[in-house]
C-alpha positions in Angstrom: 24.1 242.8 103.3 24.9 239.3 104.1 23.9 236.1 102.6 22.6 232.7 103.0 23.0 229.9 99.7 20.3 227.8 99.0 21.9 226.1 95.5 19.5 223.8 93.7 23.0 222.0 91.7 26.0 220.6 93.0 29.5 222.2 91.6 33.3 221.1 92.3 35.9 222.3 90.2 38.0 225.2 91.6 37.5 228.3 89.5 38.6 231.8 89.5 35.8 234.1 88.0 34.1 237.3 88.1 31.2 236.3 90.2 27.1 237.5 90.5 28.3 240.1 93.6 29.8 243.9 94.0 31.6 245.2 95.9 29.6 247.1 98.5 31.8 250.1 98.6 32.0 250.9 94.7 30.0 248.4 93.3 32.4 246.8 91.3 31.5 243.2 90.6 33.7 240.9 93.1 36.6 238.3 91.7 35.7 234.7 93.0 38.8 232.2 93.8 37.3 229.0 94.9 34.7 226.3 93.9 31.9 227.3 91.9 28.0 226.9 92.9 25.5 228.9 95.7 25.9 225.8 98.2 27.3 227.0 101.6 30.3 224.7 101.3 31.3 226.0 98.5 31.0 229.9 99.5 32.8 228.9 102.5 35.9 227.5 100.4 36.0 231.0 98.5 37.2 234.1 99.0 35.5 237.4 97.2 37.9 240.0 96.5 37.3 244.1 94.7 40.1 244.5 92.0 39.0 248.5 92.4 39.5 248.7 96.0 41.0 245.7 96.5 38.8 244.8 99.5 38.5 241.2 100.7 35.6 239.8 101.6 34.6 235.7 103.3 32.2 234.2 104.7 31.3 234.2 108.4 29.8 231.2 110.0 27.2 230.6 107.9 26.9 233.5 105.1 28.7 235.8 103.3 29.4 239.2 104.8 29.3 241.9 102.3 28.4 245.0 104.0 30.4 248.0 104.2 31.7 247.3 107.7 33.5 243.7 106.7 36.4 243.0 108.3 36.8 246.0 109.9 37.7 246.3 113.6 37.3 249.8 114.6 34.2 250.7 113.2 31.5 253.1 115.2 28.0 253.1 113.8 24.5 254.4 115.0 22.2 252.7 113.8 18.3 253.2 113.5 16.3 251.5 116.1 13.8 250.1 113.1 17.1 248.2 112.0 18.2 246.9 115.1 14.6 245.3 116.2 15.4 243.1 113.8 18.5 242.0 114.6 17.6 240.8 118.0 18.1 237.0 118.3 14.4 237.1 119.7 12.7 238.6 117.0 14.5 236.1 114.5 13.3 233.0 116.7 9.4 234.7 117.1 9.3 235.8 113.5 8.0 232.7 112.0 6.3 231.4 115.3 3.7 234.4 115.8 5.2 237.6 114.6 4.7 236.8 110.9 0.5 236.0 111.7 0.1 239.7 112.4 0.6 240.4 108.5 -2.9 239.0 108.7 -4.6 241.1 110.5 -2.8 244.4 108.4 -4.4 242.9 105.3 -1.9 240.8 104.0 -3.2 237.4 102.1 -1.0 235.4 103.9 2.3 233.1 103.1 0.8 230.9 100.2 -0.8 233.5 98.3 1.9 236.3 98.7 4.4 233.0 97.3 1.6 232.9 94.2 2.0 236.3 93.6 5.2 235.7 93.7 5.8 233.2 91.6 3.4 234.8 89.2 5.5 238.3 88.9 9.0 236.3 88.4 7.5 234.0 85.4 9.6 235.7 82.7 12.6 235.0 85.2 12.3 231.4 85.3 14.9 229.0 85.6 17.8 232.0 86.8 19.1 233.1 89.8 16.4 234.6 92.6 17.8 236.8 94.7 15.2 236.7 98.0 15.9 240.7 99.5 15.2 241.1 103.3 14.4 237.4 103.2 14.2 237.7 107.1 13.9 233.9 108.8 13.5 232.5 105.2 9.8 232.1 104.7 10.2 232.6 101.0 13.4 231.7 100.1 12.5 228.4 101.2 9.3 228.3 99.4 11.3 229.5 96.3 13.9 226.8 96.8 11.1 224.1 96.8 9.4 225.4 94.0 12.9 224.1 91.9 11.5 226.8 89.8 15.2 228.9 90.1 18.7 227.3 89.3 19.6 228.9 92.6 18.2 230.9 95.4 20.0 234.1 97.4 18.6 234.4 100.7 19.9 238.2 101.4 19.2 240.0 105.2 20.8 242.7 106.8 20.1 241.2 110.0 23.0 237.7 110.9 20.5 236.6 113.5 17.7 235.8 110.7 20.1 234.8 108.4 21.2 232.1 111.3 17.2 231.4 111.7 16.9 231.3 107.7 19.8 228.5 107.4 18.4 226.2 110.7 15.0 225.8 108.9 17.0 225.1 105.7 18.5 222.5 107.6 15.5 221.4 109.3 14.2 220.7 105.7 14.9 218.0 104.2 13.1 218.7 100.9 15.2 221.5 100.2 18.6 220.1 100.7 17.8 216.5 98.7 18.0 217.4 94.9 
């Protein structure tokens, strides 16, 4: 899983505290040493560690790494094509300039009434932390940031490339980084 931070408030003490992630190996909730807040600055000050396995984790250009494989050097995987499609650099750029219109033609209502729906389904959660799974190039998670319906928004992909998409059209939006 890695991580993007969209966070609607601005933090700056330095803090040490159990934070809102686990450990992906046992699911322990991660130790935080660092500044507080979502924001990517602050992530990128802090460092995420597992007292039970005392695993590390930090973040990596521009999101958090917390998959099973962070950090590690010699590490073999096979992976499933399905997984790796995504992935691609070209899929993450084509995603939101075409790929996404063929939801369409599958029946899908489209971007602003899948975000109703949405919003609609996380009423009771107002005003928390949303947590945007398989978030891909951001489509939502930005819609969910400008709602300023959440004190914070998690932009989680298993895919860096989208995650990289996801933060340029955060920073291509003004309206989401003003607050």
């Amino acid at each position: 899983m890695h991580i993007v931070f969209q966070d609607l408030s601005i933090q700056k003490n330095q803090t040490e505290e159990t934070d809102l992630f686990s450990c992906p190996v046992c699911y322990e909730p991660l130790t935080r040493k660092g500044p507080p807040g979502l924001n990517l600055a602050a992530i990128y000050r802090s460092g995420f560690k597992c007292k039970q396995c005392d695993k590390s984790y930090s973040s990596k250009d521009m999101y958090l790494d917390l998959t099973v494989t962070a950090g590690l050097r010699d590490y073999t995987e096979v992976k499933p094509a399905g997984t790796e499609l995504f992935r691609s650099p070209f899929v993450s750029f084509v995603y939101e300039r075409g790929w996404r219109q063929n939801f369409n033609r599958r029946g899908f209502p489209g971007p602003d009434e899948e975000f109703r729906m949405a919003q609609e389904y996380f009423k009771p959660v107002e005003g928390g932390i949303l947590v945007d799974v398989s978030c891909g190039s951001g489509l939502f998670s930005r819609k969910f940031a400008k709602s300023r319906t959440y004190s914070g928004v998690i932009a989680l992909d298993f895919s860096e490339n989208m995650l990289r998409q996801c933060n340029d059209f955060i920073e291509q939006d003004a309206s989401i980084l003003a607050r």
